[in-house]
C-alpha positions in Angstrom: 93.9 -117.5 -15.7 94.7 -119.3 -13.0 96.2 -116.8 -9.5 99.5 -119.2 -9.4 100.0 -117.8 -12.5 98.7 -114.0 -12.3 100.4 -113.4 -8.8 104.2 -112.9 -10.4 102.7 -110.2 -12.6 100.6 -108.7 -9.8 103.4 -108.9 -7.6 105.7 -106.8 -9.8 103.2 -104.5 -10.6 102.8 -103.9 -7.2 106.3 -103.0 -6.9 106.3 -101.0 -10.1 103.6 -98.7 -8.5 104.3 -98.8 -4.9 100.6 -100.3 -4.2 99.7 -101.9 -1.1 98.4 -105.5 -1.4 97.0 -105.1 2.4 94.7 -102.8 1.0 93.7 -105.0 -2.2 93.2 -107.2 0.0 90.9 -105.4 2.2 89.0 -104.6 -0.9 88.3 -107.8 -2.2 87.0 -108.2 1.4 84.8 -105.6 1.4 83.1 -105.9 -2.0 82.1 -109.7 -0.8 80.6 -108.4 2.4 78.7 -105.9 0.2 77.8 -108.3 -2.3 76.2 -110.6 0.3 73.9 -108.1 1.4 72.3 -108.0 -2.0 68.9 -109.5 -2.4 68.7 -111.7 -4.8 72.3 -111.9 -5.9 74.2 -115.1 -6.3 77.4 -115.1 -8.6 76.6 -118.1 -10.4 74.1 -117.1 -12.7 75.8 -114.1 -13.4 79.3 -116.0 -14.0 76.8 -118.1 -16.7 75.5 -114.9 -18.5 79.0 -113.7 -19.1 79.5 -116.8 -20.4 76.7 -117.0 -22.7 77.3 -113.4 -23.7 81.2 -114.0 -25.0 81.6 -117.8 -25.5 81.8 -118.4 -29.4 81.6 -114.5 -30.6 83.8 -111.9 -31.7 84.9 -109.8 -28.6 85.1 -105.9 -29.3 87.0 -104.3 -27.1 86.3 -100.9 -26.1 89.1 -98.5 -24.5 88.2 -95.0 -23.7 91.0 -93.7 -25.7 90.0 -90.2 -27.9 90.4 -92.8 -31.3 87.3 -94.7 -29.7 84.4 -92.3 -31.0 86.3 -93.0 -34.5 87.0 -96.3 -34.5 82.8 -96.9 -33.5 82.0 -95.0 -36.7 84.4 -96.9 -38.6 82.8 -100.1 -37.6 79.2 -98.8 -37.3 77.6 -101.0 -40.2 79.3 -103.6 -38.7 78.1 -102.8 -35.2 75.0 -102.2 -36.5 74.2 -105.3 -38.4 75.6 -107.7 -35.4 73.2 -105.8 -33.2 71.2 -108.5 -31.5 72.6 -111.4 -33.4 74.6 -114.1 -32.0 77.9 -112.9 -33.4 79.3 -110.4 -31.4 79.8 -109.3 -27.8 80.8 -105.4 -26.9 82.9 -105.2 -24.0 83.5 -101.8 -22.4 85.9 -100.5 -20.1 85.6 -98.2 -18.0 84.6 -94.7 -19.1 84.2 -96.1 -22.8 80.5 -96.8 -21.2 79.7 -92.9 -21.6 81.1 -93.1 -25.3 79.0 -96.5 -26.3 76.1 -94.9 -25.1 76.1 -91.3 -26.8 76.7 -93.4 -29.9 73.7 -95.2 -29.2 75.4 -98.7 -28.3 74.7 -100.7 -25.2 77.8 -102.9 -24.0 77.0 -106.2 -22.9 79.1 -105.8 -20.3 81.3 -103.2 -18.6 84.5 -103.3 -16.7 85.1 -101.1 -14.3 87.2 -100.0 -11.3 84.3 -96.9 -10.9 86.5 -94.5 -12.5 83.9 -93.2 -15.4 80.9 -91.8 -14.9 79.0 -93.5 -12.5 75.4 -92.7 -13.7 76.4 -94.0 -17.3 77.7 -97.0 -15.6 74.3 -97.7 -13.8 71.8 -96.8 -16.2 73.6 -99.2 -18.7 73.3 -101.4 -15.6 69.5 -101.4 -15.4 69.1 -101.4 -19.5 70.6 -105.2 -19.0 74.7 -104.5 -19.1 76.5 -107.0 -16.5 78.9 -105.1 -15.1 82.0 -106.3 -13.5 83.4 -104.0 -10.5 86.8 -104.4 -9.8 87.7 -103.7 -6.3 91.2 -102.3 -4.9 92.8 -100.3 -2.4 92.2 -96.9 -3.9 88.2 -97.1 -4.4 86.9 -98.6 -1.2 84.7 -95.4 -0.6 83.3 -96.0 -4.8 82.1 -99.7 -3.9 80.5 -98.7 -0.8 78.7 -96.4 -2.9 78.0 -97.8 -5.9 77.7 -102.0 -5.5 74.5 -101.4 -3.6 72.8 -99.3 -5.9 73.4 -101.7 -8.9 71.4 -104.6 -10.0 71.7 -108.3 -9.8 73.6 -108.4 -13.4 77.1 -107.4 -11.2 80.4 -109.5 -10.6 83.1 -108.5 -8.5 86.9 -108.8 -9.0 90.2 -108.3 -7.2 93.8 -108.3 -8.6 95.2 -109.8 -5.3 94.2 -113.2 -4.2 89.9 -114.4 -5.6 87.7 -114.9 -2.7 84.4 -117.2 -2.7 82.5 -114.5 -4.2 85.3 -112.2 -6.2 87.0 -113.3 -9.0 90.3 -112.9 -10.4 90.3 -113.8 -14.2 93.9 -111.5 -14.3 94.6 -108.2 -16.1 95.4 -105.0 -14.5 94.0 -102.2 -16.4 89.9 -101.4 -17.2 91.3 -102.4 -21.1 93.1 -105.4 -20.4 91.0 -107.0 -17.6 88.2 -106.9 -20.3 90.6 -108.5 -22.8 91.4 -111.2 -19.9 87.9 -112.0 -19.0 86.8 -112.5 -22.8 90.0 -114.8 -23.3 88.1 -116.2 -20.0 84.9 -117.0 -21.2 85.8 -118.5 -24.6 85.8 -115.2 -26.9 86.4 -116.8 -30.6 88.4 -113.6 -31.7 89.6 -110.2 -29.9 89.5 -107.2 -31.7 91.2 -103.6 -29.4 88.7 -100.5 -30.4 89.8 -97.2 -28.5 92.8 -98.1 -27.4 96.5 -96.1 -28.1 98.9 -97.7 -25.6 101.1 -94.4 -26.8 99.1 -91.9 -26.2 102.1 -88.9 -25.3 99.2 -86.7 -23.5 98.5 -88.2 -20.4 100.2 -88.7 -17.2 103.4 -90.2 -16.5 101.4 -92.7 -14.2 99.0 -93.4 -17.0 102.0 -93.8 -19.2 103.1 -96.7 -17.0 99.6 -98.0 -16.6 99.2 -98.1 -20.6 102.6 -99.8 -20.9 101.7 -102.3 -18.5 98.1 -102.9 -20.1 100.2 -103.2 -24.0 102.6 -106.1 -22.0 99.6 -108.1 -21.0 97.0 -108.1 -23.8 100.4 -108.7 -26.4 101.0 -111.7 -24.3 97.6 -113.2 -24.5 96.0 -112.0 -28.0 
């Protein structure tokens, strides 16, 4: 997605939640600086292994809803015979990493804005996961933390205006920002696990975050 056309929907979403895009902004900034004191890092190469991770295959999409430990063991022959092959590509967001890996499944890359559990998140990071950090005004201290301790397999992305070295393929969520950046990359079908865009027991602010994530996956699957 190109930012001309992300920027309306970031900028009502930044109205709907009273965000500051100053700080996004400042974000995106700081990720880059961090990201250019990595040794060996360049976001090429790592831009072409997403690419030859989802172009062609069947995206699964993994929320960290409660349905997503079911919905894994109602696809686990499936998940287990595309395991290695060709065919598929496991996407997680977020905290889904913890739940991939206590089944025994390592994503092929995670999303993540470094609200899960940050060990889980880096040991699938040095067992070969890319993972894609998304940087914004609430989780400055996180990236200063955590983008030097990871690996080369890393990408960075803002939802305010893409810099030389972070990305903005849209999407707002964890869920939908992987949903966006397998649409990205040439995904030849989407399919949601662990995800309940109704889910009546969380927060009022998740409420609003899950309605937001439903409007943009519906209006790109």
């Amino acid at each position: 997605m190109r930012y001309r056309d992300w920027e309306p929907l970031y900028a009502a979403i930044l109205q709907d939640f009273g965000f500051d895009r100053a700080k996004d902004e400042e974000a995106a900034r700081i990720a880059s600086e961090l990201l250019a004191t990595k040794r060996g890092w360049v976001a090429e190469p790592v831009k072409e292994a997403i690419e030859a991770r989802i172009q062609g295959r069947r995206a699964f999409i993994c929320g960290n809803a409660s349905c997503l430990a079911d919905d894994l063991k109602a696809r686990a022959q499936e998940l287990e015979r595309a395991s290695g092959s060709s065919d598929l590509v496991v996407i997680a967001a977020d905290g889904a990493t913890s739940v991939l890996l206590h089944e025994g499944l390592l994503p092929d890359i995670i999303c993540t804005d470094l609200d899960g559990t940050i060990a889980d998140i880096i040991a699938a990071n040095r067992l070969g996961t890319i993972v894609v950090v998304h940087a914004h005004g609430d989780n400055i201290p996180l990236l200063k933390k955590v983008l030097p301790v990871l690996n080369e397999n890393l990408l960075c992305t803002t939802q305010s205006e893409p810099l030389h070295t972070v990305f903005n393929f849209g999407g707002f969520t964890d869920g939908d920002r992987c949903v966006f950046l397998a649409q990205e990359y040439g995904a030849r079908s989407i399919e949601l696990l662990g995800f309940d865009f109704d889910d009546t027991t969380v927060t009022e602010r998740k409420r609003k975050k899950l309605t937001w994530a439903k409007r943009l996956i519906s209006a790109i699957l």
